[in-house]
N, C-alpha and C positions, 0 to 999 in steps of 0.2 A: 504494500500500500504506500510506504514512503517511497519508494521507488519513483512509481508511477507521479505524486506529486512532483517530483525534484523535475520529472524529465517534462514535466505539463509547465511546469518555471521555466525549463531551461528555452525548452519550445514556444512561450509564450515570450521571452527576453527576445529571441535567435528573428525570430516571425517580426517582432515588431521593429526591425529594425531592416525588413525588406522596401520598407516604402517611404525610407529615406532617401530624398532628393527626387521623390515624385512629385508632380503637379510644380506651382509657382505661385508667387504671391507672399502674403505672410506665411510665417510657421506658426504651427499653433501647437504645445506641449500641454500636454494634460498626461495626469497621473494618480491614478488612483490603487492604493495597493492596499493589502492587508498583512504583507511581507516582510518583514523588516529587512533592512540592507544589508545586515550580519547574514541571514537567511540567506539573500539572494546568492549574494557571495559563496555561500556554503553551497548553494544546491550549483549554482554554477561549477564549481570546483568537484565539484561528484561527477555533475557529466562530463567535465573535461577526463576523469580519472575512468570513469565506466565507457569511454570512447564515442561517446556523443558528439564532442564536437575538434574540433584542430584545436592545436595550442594559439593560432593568429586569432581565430573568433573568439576565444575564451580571452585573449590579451583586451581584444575589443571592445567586446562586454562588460569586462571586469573594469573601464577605465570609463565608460558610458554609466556604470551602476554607483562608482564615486562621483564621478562627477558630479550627478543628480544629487548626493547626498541627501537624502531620504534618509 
């Protein structure tokens, strides 16, 4: 069952950052979580380790998930 969460984070972090630099105009950031960024961090770091994702997307992620600092 945790599994399946981490990878539903990890899928939900990887996803939403496909439709960056689509469209034009303003940027519009909205963020709504119930995750903490400790969390995020960790389930990120699972799927890098359970082969989920590259070491370059997880660098990507992980500097997009401080960034936001949430």
């Amino acid at each position: 069952m945790r599994l399946n969460r981490k990878l539903a984070v990890a899928l939900l972090v990887v996803g939403s950052t496909a439709f960056v630099g689509c469209g034009g105009g303003a940027e519009v950031n909205q963020h709504v979580s119930s995750v903490s960024q400790g969390q995020e961090l960790e389930d990120l770091k699972n799927a890098l380790d359970q082969g989920a994702m590259d070491q370059q997307n997880y660098e990507k992620l992980q500097k997009m998930i401080l960034k936001r600092g949430y």
